[in-house]
C-alpha positions in Angstrom: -8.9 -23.8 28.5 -9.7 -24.1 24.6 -13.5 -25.6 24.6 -13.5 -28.8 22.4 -16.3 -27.3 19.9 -13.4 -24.6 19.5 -10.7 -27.9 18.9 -13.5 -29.8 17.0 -13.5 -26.6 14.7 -10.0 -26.4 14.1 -9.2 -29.8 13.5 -12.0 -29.9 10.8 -10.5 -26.5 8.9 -7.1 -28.3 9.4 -8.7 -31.2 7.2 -10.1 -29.4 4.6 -6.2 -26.8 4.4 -5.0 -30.3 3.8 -7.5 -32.0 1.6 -7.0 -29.2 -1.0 -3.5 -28.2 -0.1 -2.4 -26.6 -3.7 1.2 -28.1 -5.3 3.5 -25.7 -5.7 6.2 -26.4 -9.2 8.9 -24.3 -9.0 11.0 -23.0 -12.0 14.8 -24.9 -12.1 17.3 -22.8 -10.3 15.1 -21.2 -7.7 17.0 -20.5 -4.7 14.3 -19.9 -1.8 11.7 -21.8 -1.3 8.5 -21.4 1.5 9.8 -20.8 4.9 9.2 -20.9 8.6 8.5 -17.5 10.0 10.3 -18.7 13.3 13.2 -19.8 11.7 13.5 -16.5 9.8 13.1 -14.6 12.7 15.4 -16.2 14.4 18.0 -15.1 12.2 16.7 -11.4 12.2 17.3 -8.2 14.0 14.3 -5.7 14.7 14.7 -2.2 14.0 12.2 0.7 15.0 12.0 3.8 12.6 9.1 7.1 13.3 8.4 8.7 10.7 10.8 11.0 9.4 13.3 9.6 12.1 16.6 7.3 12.0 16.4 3.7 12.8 16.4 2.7 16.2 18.0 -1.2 17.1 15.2 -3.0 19.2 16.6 -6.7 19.0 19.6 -7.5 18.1 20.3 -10.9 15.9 19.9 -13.7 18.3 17.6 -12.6 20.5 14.6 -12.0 19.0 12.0 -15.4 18.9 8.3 -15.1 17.2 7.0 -14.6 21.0 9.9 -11.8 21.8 8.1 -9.9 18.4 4.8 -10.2 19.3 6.0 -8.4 22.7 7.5 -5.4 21.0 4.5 -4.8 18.6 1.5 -5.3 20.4 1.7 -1.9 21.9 2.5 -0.5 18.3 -0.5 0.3 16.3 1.0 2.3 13.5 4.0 0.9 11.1 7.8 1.7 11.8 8.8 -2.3 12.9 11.1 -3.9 10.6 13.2 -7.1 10.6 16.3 -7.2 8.6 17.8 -10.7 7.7 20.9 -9.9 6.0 23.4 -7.4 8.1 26.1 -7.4 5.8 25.7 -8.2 2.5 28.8 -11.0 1.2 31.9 -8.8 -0.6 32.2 -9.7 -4.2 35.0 -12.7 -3.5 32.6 -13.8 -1.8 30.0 -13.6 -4.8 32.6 -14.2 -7.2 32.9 -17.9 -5.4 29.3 -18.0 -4.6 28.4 -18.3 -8.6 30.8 -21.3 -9.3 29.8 -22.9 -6.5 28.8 -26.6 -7.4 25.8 -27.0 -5.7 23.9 -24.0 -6.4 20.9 -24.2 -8.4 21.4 -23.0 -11.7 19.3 -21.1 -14.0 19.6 -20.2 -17.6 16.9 -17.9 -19.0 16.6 -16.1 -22.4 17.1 -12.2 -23.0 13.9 -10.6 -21.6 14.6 -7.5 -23.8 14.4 -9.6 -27.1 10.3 -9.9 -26.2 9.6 -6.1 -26.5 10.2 -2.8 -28.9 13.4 -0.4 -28.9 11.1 2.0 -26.9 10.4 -0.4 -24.2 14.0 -0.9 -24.2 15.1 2.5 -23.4 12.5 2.9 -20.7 14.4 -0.3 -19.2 17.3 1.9 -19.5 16.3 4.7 -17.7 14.8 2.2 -15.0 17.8 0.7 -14.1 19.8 4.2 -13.6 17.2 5.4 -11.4 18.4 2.7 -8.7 21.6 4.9 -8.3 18.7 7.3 -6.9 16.4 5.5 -4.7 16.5 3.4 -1.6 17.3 -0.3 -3.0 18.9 -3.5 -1.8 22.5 -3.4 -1.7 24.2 -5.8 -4.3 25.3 -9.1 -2.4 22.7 -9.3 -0.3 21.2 -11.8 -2.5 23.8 -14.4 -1.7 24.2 -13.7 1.9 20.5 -14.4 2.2 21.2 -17.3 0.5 23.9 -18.9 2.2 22.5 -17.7 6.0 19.1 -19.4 4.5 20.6 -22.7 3.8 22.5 -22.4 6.7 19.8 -21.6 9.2 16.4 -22.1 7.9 16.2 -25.7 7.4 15.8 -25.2 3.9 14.1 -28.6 3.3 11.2 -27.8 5.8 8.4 -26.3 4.2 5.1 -24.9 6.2 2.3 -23.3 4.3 -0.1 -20.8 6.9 -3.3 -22.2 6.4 -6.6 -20.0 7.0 -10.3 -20.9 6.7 -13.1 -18.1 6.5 -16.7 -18.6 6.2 -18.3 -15.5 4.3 -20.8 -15.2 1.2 -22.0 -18.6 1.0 -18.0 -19.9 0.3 -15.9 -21.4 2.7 -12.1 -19.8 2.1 -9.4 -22.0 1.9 -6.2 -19.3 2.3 -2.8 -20.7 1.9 0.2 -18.2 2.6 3.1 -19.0 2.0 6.4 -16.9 3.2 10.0 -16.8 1.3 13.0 -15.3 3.2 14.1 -13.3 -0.1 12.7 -12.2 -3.2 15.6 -12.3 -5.7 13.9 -11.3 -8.4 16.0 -8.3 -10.0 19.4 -9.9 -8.6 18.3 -13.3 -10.5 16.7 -12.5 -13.6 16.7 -8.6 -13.9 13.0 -8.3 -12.9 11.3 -5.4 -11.0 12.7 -5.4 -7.8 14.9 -7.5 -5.0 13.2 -7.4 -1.2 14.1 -9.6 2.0 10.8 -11.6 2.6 8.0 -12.5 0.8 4.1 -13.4 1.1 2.3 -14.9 -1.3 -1.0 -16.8 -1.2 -3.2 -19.5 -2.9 -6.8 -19.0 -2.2 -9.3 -21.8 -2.6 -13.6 -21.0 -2.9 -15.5 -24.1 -1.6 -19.3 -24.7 -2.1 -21.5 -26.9 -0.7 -23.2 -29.6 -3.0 -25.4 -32.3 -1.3 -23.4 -31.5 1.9 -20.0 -31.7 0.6 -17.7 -28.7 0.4 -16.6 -28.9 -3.2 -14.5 -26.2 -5.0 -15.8 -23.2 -6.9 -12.9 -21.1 -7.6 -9.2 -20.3 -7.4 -7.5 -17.4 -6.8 -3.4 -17.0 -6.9 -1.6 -14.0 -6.4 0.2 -12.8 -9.6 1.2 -9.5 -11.4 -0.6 -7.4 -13.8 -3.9 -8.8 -12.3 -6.6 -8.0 -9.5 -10.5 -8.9 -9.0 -11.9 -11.5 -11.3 -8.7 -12.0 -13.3 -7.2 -13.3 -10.4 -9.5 -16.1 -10.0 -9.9 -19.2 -11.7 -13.2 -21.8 -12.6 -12.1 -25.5 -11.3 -12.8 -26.4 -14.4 -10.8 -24.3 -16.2 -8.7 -25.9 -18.7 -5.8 -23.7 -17.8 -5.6 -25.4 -14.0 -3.7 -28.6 -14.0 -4.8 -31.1 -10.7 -3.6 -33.9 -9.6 -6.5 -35.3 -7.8 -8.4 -32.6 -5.4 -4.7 -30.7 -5.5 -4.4 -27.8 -8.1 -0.8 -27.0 -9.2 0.6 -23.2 -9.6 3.5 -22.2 -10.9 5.8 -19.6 -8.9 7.8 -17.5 -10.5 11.9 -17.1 -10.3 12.6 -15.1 -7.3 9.2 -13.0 -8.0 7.1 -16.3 -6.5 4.1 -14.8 -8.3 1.8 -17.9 -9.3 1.0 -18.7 -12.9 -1.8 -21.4 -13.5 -0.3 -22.5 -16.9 3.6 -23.9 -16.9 5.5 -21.2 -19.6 8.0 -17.5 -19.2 5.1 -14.6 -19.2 5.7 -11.2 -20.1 5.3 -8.4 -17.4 5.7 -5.0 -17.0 5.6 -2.1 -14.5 3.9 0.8 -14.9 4.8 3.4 -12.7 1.6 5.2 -11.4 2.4 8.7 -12.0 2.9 8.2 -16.1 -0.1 6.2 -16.0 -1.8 8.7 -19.1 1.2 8.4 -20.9 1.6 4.9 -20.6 -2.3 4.5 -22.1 -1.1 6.9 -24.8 2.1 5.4 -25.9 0.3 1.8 -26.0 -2.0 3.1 -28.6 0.7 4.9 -30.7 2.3 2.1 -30.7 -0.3 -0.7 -31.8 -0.9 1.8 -34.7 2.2 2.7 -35.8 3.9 -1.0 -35.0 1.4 -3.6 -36.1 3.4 -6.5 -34.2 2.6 -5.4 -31.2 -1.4 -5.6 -31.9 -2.6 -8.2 -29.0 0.2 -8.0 -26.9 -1.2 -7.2 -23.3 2.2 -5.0 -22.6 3.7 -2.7 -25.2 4.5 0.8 -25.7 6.4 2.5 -22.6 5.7 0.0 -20.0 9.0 -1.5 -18.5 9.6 -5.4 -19.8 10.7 -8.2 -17.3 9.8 -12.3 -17.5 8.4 -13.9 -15.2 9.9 -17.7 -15.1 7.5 -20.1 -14.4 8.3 -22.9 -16.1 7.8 -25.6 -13.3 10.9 -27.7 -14.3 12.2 -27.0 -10.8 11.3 -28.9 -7.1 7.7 -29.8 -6.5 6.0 -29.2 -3.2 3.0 -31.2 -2.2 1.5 -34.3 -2.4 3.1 -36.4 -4.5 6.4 -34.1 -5.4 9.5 -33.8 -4.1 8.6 -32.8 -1.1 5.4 -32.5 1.6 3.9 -29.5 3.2 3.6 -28.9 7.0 0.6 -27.6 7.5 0.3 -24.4 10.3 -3.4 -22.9 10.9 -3.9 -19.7 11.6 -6.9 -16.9 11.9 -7.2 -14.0 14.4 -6.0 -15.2 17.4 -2.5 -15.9 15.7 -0.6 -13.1 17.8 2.4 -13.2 15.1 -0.1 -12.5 12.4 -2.7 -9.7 14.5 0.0 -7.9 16.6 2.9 -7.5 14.4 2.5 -4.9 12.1 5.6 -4.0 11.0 8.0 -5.1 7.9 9.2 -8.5 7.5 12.0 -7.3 5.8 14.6 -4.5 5.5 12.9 -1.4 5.2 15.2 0.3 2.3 12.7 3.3 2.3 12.3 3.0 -1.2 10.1 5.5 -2.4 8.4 3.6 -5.0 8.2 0.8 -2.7 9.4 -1.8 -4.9 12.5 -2.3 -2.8 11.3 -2.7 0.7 10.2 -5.4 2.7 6.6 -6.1 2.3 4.6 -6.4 5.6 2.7 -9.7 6.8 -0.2 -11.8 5.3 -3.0 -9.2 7.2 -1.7 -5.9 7.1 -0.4 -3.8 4.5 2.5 -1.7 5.0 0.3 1.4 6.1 -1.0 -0.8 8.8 -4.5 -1.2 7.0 -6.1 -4.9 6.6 -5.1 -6.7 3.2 -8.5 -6.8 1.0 -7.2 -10.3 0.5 -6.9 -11.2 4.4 -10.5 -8.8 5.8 -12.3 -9.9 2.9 -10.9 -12.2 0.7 -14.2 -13.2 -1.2 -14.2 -9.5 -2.7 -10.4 -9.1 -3.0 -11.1 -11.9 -5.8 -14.5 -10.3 -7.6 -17.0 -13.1 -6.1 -18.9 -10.9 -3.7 -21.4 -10.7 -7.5 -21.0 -14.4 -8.1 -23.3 -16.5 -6.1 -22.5 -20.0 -5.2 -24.5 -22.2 -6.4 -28.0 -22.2 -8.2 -30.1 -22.2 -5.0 -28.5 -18.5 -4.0 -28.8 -17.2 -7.2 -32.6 -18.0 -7.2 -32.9 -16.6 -3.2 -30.9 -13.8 -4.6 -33.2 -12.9 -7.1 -36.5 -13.6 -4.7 -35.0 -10.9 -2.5 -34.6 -8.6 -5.3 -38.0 -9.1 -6.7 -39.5 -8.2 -2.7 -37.3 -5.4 -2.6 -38.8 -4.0 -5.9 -41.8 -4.4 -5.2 -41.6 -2.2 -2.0 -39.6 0.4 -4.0 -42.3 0.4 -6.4 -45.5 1.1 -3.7 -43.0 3.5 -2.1 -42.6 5.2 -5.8 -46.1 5.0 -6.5 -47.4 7.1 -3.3 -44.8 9.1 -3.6 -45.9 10.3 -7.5 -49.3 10.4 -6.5 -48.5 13.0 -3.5 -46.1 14.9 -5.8 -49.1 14.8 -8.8 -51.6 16.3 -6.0 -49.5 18.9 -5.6 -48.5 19.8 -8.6 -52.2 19.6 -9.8 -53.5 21.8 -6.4 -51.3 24.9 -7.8 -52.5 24.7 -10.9 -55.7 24.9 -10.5 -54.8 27.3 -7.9 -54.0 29.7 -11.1 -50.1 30.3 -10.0 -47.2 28.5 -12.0 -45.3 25.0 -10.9 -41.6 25.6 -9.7 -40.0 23.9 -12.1 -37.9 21.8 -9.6 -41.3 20.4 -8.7 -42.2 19.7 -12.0 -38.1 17.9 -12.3 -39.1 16.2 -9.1 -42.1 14.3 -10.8 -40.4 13.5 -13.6 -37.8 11.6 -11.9 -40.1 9.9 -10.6 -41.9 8.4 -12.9 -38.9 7.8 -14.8 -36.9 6.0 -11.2 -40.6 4.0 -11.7 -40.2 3.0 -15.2 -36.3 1.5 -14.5 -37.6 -0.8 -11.7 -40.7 -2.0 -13.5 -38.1 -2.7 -16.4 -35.6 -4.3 -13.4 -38.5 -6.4 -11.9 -39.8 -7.9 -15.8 -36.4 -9.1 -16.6 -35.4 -11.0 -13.3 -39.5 -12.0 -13.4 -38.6 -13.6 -16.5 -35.4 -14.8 -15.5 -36.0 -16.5 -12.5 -37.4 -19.8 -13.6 -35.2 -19.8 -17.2 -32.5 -21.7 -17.5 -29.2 -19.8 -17.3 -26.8 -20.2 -20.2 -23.8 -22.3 -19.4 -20.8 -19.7 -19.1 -17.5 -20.2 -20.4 -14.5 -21.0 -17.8 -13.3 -17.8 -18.9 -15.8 -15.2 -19.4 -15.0 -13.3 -16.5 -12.0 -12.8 -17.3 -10.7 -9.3 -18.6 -7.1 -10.3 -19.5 -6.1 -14.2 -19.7 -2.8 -14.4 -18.8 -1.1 -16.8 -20.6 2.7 -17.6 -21.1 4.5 -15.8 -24.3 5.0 -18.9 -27.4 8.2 -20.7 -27.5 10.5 -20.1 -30.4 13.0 -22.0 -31.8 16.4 -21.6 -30.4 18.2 -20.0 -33.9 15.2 -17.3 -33.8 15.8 -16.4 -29.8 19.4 -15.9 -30.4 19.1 -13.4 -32.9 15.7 -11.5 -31.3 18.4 -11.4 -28.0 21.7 -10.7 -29.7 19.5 -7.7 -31.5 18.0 -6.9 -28.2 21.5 -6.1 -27.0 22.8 -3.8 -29.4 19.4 -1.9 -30.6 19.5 0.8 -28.1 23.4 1.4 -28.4 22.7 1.7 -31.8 20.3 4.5 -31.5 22.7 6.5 -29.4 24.9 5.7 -32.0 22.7 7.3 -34.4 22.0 10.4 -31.6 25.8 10.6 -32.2 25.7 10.8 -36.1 23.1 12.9 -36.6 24.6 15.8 -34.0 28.1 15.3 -35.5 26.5 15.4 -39.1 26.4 18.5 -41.3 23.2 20.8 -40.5 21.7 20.0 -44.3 22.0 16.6 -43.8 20.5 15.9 -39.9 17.0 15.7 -41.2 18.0 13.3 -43.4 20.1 11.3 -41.3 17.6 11.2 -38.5 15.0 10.0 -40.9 16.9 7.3 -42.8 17.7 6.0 -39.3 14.7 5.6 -37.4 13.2 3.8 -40.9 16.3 1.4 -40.7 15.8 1.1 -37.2 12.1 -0.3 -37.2 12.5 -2.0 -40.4 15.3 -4.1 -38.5 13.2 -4.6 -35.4 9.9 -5.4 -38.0 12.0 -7.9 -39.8 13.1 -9.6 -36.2 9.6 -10.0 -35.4 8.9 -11.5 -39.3 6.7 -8.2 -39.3 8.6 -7.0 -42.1 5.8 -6.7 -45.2 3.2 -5.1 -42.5 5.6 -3.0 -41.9 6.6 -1.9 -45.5 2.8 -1.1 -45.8 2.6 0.9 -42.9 5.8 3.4 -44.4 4.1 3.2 -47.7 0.8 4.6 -46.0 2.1 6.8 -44.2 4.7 8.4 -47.2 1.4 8.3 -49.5 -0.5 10.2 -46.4 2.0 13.1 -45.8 2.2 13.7 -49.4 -1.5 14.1 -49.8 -0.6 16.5 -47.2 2.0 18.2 -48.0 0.0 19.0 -51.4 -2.6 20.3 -49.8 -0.6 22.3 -47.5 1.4 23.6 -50.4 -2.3 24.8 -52.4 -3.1 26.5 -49.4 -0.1 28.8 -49.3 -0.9 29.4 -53.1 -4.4 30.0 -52.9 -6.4 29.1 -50.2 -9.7 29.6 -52.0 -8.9 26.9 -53.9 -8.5 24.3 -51.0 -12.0 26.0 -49.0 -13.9 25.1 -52.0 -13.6 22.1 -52.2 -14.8 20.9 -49.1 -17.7 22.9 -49.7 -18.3 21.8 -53.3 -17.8 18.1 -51.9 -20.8 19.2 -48.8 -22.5 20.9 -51.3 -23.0 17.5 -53.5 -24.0 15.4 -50.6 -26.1 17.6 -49.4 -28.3 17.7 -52.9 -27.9 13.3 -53.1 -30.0 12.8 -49.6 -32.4 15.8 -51.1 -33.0 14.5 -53.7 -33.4 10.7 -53.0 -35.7 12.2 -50.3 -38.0 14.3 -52.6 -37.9 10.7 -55.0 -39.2 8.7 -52.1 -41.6 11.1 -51.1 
């Protein structure tokens, strides 16, 4: 028997999930929205895989309920459990009758290659043929996801799984919601496709004068973790309507954007991570158009749609949520820890299903589920003004017992030191070290105690909504329809026509590669610089760099005929300083 405190509780966390309860605006031609987890499973089958082994069938479609999965996992501490949705992905009549289909949501998007450089291009390139390679969703499965979804998931009925967790001084408001497909490569040529999805809204509630008012809000997006996740409530990139703050999913991806717009992404594959880093700052050098662009050089382009032109969710919209609590003693959530989707063995990962809202795929607890005040940066960010100043008041007390510890500590040490002196024999010098850091551990929390001393009853500076942020993600500008139809049609041929010019240049006479090669990497990027109306930066930039390799070249060509001549000069030129700072010194003197 449930005791009422326990129902009193939950009814009063199932207020607040729905007092805040975020909007969700999709982007026009979306094709899954939030699910049920009981309808999906419904339609699955359950696999079981150890490592290294072949897939065994658990539960075949049909059978399996949310009650007959919790059965089969609870025993099953470790991953290996996955569900797949799709069993046979439809035949290409079948797609072929699936995209003129009337009453499927269309979508028309423009060329995500025309919003990056030729070399981002080509790294697109080789992405896409390394899916011949790796574990990956097979084409068609997209659409029979689709069609079984519409067919089986009452795709009008929309739950979100609320959570509320008391930690830090903020009361979480965690809203998950769960997508039968991500279609994000299959839809718009993003990352990567994957049956299910999770995705989550996080609200950070203070109290004020005994109401829970919100702080902070946290989405889950790519590109960002810790304190660029989260948002002020104030910020003037969160719309609300009322106590109800609207997010943006993306096309297929579902990643939230607070502001309505197409944002740039890329993926940067962790093992080229240096080079990545490298070829960003070669390429804000040598290509001044891409100077303030959060993604450029080799990292892999895709768009994220999030224009929020599609079906509304939430108070207000289209449609309503249904609202499902859950916390720990959810058994779907705490004792299935396997994938809730087809498990493609991917070994970049991008292509299999991705587990539930508390466990990652290793089985480890989600940062954002065991302790989603730090998975958003807040653990440093107190509340309100009353924690900040206990905060401090605890620091203060704590310093001041470091400080009596420090000080007994020195004056033992300095007794000691001082006995074998006087003794007549010499001070190890680790004793001597030992003093020294001391005194000088001393001097930092004196210095740490006069600052928040002086702190604690001043009146903190108002920060800006977005000072915490490292990178602002914002949506890439609009242009004009003329200039996205040539940046796309450009986008298209620029990388044939560098093989083209590979082609050329190995067909072409031997005196003339160097040339050719030359010539067509300068027509190249003075095509791509006039695209991006980048076209006089650019002529400086060759000028520059022509004007630098001759200065070297002449020098070079000195030294081979004497290099005396060129080591002179440098000296003379030291030489002269040297005898200005002299003498202006001996004039001041």
């Amino acid at each position: 028997m449930v005791a009422p405190d326990a129902d009193a509780d939950a009814e009063s966390d199932l207020h607040l999930l729905r007092r805040f309860e975020p909007i969700l605006r999709f982007n026009e031609g979306e094709l899954f929205l939030p699910a049920a987890v009981e309808d999906y499973v419904r339609c699955c089958e359950l696999f079981g895989r150890e490592p290294g082994g072949k897939a065994t069938l658990l539960a075949a479609k049909g059978t399996l309920t949310i009650d007959r999965l919790v059965e089969l996992g609870i025993d099953r501490p470790r991953p290996g459990h996955y569900l797949r949705f799709v069993d046979e992905p439809a035949s290409r009549s079948q797609v072929a009758r699936w995209r003129v289909r009337s009453d499927r949501p269309k979508f028309r998007g423009a060329s995500r290659l025309a919003r990056v450089g030729v070399l981002s291009r080509w790294i697109d390139a080789l992405n896409r043929a390394s899916l011949m390679f790796r574990g990956r969703v097979a084409g068609g499965t997209e659409v029979a996801a689709e069609m079984q979804y519409r067919r089986e998931c009452r795709p009008e009925y929309h739950p979100y799984y609320g959570r509320v967790v008391r930690d830090g001084g903020y009361t979480v408001l965690q809203y998950w919601y769960f997508y039968v497909f991500n279609d994000w490569r299959s839809r718009v040529f993003g990352v990567n496709d994957h049956e299910a999805d999770w995705e989550q809204i996080t609200i950070y509630l203070v109290d004020r004068d005994g109401d829970l008012v919100p702080a902070w809000i946290a989405s889950s997006a790519h590109d960002e973790v810790g304190d660029d996740l989260r948002r002020r409530w104030d910020d003037p990139d969160l719309t609300l309507v009322g106590e109800h703050p609207v997010i943006h999913p993306g096309l297929g991806s579902h990643s939230g954007a607070y502001l309505a717009g197409e944002y740039l992404t890329a993926y940067d594959g962790p093992a080229f991570a240096r080079l990545l880093r490298w070829s960003r700052r070669v390429s804000r050098t040598l290509l001044p158009w891409t100077r303030g662009q959060h993604h450029v050089g080799l990292s892999i382009p895709y768009v994220d749609y999030s224009r929020g032109d599609g079906i509304g969710i939430g108070p207000g919209e289209d449609r309503d949520w249904q609202a499902v609590r859950i916390d720990e003693t959810t058994s779907w959530v705490v004792h299935y820890r396997g994938l809730w989707g087809d498990d493609t063995q991917d070994p970049l990962g991008g292509e299999r299903g991705p587990a539930g809202p508390r466990y990652e795929r290793t089985a480890a607890v989600r940062t954002s589920w065991g302790d989603p005040v730090g998975w958003a940066g807040l653990h440093k960010v107190p509340p309100d003004e009353h924690a900040a100043r206990a905060a401090v008041g605890e620091r203060l007390a704590e310093l001041d017992a470091e400080l009596g510890a420090l000080d007994e500590q020195i004056a033992l040490q300095r007794t000691r030191v001082r006995a074998v002196v006087a003794s007549g024999e010499r001070v190890p010098a680790a004793d001597d070290l030992h003093l020294n850091t001391l005194a000088a551990d001393r001097v930092a929390r004196r210095d740490e105690r006069l600052v928040l001393a002086r702190g604690i009853d001043a009146t903190a500076p108002v920060a800006g909504a977005h000072d915490h942020l490292r990178h602002r993600r914002l949506p890439v500008p609009e242009e004009t329809r003329a200039r996205r139809r040539l940046l796309a049609l450009w986008s298209a041929v620029s990388t044939s026509f560098m093989l083209a010019v590979v082609v050329v240049t190995l067909l072409a006479p031997d005196w003339k590669v160097a040339t050719i090669g030359v010539e067509s990497i300068l027509l190249l990027f003075a095509i791509e610089a006039l695209a991006r109306r980048q076209l006089m930066r650019f002529v400086v930039l060759v000028v520059v760099l022509v004007a630098a390799a001759s200065v070297a070249l002449t020098i070079g060509m000195a030294l081979v005929r004497d290099w005396r001549v060129v080591a002179a000069v440098p000296v003379a030129l030291i030489a002269l300083a040297l005898l200005v700072i002299n003498v202006r010194e001996l004039l001041r003197d």
